[in-house]
RODOTOR-788164 format. One record per residue (C-alpha): chain; residue in one letter; residue number from 1; x, y, z. Coordinates in Angstrom, 2 decimals, decimal comma. Layout:
! residues N
<site segu="A" lumpa="A" baza="NUM" x="X" y="Y" z="Z"/>
...
END
This chain:
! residues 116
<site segu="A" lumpa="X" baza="1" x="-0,51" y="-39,98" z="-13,24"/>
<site segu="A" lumpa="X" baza="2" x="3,09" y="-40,16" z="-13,48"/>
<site segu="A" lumpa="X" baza="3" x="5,49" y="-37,97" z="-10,64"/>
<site segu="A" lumpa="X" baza="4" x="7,18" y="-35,52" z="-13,00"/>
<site segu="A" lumpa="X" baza="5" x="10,36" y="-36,21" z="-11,25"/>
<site segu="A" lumpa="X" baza="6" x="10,64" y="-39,33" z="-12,59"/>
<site segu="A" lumpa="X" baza="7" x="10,15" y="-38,90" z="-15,97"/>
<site segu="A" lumpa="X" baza="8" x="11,98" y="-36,17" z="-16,62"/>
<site segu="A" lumpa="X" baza="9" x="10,65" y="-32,17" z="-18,26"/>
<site segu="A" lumpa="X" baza="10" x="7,15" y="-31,94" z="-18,94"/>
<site segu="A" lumpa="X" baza="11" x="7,98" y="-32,04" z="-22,76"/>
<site segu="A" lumpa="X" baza="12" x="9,66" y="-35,37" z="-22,41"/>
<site segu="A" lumpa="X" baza="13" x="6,26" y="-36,87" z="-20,93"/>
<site segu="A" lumpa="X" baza="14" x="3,85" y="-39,00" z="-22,58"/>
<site segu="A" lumpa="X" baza="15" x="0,95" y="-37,50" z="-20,62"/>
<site segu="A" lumpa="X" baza="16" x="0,55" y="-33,73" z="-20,51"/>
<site segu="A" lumpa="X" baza="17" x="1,20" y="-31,64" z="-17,39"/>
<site segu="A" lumpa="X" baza="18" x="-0,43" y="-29,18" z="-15,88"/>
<site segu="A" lumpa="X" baza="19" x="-0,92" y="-27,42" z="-12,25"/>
<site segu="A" lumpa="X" baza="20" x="-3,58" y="-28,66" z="-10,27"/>
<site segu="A" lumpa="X" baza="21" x="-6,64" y="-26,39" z="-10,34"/>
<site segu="A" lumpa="X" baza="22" x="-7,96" y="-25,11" z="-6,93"/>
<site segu="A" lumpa="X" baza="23" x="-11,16" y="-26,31" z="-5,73"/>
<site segu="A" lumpa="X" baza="24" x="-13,80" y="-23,83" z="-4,35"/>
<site segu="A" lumpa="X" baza="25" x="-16,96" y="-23,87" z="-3,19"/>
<site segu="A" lumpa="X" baza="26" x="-18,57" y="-21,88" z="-5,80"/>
<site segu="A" lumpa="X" baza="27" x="-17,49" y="-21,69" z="-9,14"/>
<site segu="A" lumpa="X" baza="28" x="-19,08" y="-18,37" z="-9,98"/>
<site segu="A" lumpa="X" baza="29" x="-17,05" y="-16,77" z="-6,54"/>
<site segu="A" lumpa="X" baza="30" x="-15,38" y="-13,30" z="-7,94"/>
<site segu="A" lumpa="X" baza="31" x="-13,26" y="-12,53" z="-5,04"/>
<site segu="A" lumpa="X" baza="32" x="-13,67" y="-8,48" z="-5,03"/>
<site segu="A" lumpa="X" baza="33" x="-16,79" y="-6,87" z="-6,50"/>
<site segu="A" lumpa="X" baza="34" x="-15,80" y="-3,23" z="-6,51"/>
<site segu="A" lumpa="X" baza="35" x="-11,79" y="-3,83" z="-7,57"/>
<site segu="A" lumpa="X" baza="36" x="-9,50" y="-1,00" z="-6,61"/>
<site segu="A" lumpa="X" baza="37" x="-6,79" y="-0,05" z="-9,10"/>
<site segu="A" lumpa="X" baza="38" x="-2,86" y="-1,06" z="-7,42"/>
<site segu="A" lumpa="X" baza="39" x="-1,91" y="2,03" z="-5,58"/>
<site segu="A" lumpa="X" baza="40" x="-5,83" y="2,59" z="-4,33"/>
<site segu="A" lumpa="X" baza="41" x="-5,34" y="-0,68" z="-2,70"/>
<site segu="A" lumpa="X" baza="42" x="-2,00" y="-0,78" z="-1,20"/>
<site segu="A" lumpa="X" baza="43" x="-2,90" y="2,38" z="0,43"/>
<site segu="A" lumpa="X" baza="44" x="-6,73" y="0,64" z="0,95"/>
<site segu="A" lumpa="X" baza="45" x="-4,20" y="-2,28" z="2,65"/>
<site segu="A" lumpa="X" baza="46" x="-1,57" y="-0,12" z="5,14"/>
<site segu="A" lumpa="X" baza="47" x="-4,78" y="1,38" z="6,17"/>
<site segu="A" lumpa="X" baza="48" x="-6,63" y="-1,96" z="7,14"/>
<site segu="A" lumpa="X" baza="49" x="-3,03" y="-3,35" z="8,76"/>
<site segu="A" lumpa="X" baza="50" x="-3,52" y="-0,25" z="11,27"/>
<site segu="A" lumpa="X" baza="51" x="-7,31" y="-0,05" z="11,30"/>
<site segu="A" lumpa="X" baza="52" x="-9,29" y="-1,12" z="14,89"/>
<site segu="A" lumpa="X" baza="53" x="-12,27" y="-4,12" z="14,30"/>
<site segu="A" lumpa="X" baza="54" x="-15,13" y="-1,44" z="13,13"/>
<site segu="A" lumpa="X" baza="55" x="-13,02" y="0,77" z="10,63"/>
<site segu="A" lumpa="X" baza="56" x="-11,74" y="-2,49" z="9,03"/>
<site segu="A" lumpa="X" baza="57" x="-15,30" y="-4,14" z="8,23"/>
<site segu="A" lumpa="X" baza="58" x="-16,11" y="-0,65" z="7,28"/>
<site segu="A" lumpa="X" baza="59" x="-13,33" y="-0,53" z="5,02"/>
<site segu="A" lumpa="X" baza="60" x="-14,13" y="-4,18" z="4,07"/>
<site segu="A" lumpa="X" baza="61" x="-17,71" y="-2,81" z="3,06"/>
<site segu="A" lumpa="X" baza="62" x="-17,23" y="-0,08" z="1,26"/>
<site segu="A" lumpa="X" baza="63" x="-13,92" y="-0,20" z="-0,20"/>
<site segu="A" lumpa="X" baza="64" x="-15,14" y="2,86" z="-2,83"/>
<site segu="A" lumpa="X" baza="65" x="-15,93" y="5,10" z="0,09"/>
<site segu="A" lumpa="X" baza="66" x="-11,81" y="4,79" z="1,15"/>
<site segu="A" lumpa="X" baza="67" x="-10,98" y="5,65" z="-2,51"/>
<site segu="A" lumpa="X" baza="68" x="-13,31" y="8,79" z="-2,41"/>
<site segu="A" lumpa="X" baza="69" x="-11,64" y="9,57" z="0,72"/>
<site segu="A" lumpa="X" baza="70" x="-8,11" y="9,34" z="-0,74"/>
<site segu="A" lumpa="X" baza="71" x="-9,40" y="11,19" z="-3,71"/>
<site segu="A" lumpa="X" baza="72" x="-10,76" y="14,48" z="-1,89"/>
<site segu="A" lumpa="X" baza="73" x="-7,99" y="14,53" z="0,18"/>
<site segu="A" lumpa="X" baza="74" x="-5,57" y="14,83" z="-2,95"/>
<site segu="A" lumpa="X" baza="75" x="-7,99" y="17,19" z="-3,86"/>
<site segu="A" lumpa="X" baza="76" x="-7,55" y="19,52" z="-0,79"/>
<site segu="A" lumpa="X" baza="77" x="-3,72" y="19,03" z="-0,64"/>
<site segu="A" lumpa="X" baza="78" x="-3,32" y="20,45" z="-4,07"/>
<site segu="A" lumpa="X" baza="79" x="-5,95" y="23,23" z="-3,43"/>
<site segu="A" lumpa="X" baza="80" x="-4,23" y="24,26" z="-0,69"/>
<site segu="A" lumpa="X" baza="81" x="-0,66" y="24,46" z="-2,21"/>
<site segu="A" lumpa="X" baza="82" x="-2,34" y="26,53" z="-5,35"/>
<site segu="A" lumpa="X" baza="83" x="-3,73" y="28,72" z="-2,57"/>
<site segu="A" lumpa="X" baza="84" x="-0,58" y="29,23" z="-0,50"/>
<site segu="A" lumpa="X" baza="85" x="1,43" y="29,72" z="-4,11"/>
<site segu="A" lumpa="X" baza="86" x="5,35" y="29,70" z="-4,06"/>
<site segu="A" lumpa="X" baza="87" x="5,77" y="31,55" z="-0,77"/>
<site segu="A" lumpa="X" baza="88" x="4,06" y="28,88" z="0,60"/>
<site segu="A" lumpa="X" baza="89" x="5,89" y="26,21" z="-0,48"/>
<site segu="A" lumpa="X" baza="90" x="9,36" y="27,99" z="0,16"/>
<site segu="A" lumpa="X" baza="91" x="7,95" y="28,07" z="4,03"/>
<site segu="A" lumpa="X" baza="92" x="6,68" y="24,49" z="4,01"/>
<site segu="A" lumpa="X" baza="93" x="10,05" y="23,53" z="2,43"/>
<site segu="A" lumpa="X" baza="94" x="11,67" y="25,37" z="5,67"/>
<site segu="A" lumpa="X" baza="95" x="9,65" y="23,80" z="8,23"/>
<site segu="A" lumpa="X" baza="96" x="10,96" y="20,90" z="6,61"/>
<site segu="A" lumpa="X" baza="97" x="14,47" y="21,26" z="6,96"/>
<site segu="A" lumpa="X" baza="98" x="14,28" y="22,66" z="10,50"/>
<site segu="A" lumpa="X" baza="99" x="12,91" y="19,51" z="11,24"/>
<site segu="A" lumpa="X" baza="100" x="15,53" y="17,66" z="9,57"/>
<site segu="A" lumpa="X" baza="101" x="18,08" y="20,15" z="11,52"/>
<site segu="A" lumpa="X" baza="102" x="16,56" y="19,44" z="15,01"/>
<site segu="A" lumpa="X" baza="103" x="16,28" y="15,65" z="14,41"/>
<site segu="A" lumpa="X" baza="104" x="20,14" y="15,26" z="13,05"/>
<site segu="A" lumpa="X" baza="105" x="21,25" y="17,92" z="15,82"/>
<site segu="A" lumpa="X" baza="106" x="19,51" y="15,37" z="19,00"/>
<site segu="A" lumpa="X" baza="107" x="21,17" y="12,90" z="17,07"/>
<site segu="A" lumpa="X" baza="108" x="24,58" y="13,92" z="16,83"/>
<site segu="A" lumpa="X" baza="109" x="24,19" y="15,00" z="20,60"/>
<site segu="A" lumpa="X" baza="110" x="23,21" y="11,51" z="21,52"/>
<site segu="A" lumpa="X" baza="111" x="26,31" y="9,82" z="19,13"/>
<site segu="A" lumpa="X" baza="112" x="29,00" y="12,13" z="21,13"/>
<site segu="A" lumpa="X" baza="113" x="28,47" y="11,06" z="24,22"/>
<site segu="A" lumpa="X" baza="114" x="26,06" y="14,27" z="25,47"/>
<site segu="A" lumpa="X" baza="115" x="29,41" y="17,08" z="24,39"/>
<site segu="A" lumpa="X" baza="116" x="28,29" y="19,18" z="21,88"/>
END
């Protein structure tokens, strides 16, 4: 087979390329069994990147176990905010910002030198 550097495009070539095909063991290999839809498994993945040995083959076993996981604790989160109503998340939103507050108020103390 001819480099395709020398002869030019692929169109101009008398043979017809194509990208080499990689070779594995067994043909009939499906690399997931249970696939996990794109946001299930970039969470499934930040979690494995942090994970100790055990959690990660666990993970690696049952990889619709994490999803259930993920789902029911969606599940709580929302019940909780329909529980608490609006007062509830006016306070959270409070919290929030007093955190904000402290963190920018150590860092402005910090930036001047320690004078406040």
């Amino acid at each position: 087979m001819r480099e395709p550097s020398r002869c030019g495009p692929p169109s101009a070539c008398s043979f017809r390329w194509r990208a080499p095909t990689p070779i594995t063991p067994n043909a009939s290999f499906t690399p997931c069994a249970h696939p996990l839809a794109t946001r299930t498994l970039r969470a499934w993945f930040a979690r494995y990147r942090q994970a100790r040995v055990h959690e990660r083959e666990r993970l690696v076993d049952y990889p619709r176990l994490f999803e259930a996981a993920l789902a029911s604790r969606a599940q709580e989160r929302i019940e909780t905010l329909l529980r608490d109503g609006p007062e509830g998340a006016c306070l959270h939103d409070m919290q929030v910002l007093e955190a904000i507050l402290a963190r920018l108020g150590k860092r402005l103390a910090t930036s001047s030198g320690g004078t406040a």
